[in-house]
C-alpha positions as CSV (number, residue, x, y, z in Angstrom):
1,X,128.6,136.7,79.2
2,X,126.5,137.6,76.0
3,X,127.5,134.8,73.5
4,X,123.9,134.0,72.7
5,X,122.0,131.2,70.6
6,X,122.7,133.6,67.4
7,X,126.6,132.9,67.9
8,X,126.5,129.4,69.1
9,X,124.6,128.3,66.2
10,X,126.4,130.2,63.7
11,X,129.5,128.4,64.5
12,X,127.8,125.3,64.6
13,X,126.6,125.6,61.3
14,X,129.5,126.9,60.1
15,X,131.2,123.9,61.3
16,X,128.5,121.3,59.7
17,X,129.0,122.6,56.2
18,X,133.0,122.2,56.5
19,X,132.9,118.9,58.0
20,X,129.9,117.9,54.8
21,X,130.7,119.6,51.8
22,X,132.7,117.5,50.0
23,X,131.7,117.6,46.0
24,X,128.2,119.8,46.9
25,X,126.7,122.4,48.3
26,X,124.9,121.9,51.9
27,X,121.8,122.7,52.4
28,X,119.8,124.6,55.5
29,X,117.4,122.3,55.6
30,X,120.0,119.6,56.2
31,X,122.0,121.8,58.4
32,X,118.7,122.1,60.3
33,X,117.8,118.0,60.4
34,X,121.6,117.3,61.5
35,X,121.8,120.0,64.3
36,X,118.2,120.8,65.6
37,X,118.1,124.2,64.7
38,X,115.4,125.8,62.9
39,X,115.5,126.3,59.2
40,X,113.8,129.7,59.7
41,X,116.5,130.9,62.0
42,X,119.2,129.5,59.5
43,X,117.7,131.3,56.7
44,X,118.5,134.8,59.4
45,X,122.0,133.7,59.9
46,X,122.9,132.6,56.5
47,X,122.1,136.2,54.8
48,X,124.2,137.3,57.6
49,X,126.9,135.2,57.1
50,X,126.8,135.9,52.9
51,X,126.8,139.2,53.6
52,X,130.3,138.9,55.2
53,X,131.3,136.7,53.0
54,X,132.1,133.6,54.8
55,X,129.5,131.5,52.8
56,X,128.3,131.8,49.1
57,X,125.1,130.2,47.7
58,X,124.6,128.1,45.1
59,X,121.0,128.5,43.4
60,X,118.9,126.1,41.8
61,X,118.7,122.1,41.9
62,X,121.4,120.4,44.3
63,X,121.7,124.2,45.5
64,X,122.7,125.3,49.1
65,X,125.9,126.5,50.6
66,X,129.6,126.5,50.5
67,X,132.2,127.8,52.7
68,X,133.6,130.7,51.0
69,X,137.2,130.5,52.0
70,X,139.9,128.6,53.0
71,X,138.7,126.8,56.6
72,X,141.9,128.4,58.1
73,X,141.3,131.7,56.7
74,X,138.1,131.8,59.1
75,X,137.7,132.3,62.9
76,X,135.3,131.6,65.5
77,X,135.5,135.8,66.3
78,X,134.8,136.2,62.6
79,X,132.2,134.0,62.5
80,X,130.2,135.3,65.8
81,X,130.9,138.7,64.5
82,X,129.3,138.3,61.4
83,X,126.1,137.5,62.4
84,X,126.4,140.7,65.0
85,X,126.8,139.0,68.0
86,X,128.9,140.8,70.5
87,X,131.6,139.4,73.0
88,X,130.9,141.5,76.2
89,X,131.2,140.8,79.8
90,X,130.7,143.8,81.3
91,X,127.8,144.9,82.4
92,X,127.4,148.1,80.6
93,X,128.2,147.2,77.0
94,X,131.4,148.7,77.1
95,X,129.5,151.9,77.6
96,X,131.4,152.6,81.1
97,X,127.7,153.7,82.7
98,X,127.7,150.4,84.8
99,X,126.6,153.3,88.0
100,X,125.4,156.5,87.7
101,X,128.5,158.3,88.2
102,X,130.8,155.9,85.4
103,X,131.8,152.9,85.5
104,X,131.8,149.8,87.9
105,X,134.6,148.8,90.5
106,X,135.0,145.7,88.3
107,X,134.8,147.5,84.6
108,X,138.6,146.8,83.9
109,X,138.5,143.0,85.0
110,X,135.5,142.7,82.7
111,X,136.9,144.3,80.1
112,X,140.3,142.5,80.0
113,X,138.2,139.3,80.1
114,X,136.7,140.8,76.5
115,X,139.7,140.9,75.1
116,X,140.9,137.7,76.1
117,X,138.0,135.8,74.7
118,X,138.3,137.6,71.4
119,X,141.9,137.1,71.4
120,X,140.9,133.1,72.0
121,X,138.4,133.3,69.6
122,X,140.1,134.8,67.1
123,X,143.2,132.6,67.6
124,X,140.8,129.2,66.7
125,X,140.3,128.4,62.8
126,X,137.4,126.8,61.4
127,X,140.1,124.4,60.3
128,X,140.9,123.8,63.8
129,X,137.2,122.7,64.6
130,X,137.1,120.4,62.1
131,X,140.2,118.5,63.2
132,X,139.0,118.8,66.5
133,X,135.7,117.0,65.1
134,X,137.8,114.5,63.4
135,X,139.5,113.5,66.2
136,X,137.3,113.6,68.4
137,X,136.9,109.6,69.3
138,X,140.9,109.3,69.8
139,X,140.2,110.4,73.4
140,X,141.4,113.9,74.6
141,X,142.1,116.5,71.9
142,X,144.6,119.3,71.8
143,X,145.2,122.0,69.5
144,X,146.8,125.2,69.5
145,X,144.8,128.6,68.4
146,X,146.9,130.5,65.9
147,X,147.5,133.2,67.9
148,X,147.0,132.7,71.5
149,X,150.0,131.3,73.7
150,X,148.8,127.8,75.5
151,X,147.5,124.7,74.2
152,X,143.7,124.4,74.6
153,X,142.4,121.0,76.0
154,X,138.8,119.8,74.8
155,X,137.6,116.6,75.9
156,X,135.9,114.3,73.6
């Protein structure tokens, strides 16, 4: 599976300004003391993440970053895919040259695997993380993604 750092922490910071921004902006470098990632690397990710516009910046004194739309209106795909991470288990890239002659014995399995992790991903709301967060010292947490079928279980 190719869900790198670049993803992971994307969400995560994603997640850290919804859960603090409240009457201000967040900024990296506090996004980078709460969750041990570097400020440099945040800098990369947030021009990504502007770009798509799933954050805007707020220049000056008490500057930083908000969340540029409602928290349901974003999803973990959307977020992973805006800083150009791609969701591929196959071994070729989706390329179908896993062998010389074409693709792998296994291509379709992989592929199908793709499409349910996007259709996961997709499914789970930046809203839904921060109730998940929320809730998290009640125990065992459920939720339902938007648009996938079964409840998810996450334990706290």
């Amino acid at each position: 599976m190719r869900l790198t750092t670049k993803g992971r922490f994307a969400v995560t910071a994603m997640l850290d300004i919804a859960l603090y921004e409240a009457d201000k902006p967040i900024t990296l470098a506090g996004i980078s003391e709460r969750q041990s990632i570097s400020l440099s690397y945040l800098e990369q990710l947030f021009s990504r993440l502007r770009k798509q516009g799933l954050v805007s910046s707020v220049r000056g004194p008490g500057g930083g970053y908000r969340i540029a739309k409602a928290h349901h209106e974003i999803s973990v795909s959307d977020i992973i895919t805006a800083v150009d991470e791609q969701i591929d288990a196959t071994q070729c890239g989706g390329n179908e040259n896993c062998h010389e002659e074409g693709r792998c014995m296994t291509h379709e399995l992989w592929a199908s695997l793709n499409g349910k992790i996007l259709e996961y991903l997709s499914g789970v709301s930046l809203a839904d993380m921060v109730e998940m967060q929320r809730k998290k010292g009640a125990g065992t947490v459920h939720f339902s993604p938007r648009k996938c079928g079964s409840d998810a279980t996450v334990a706290a």
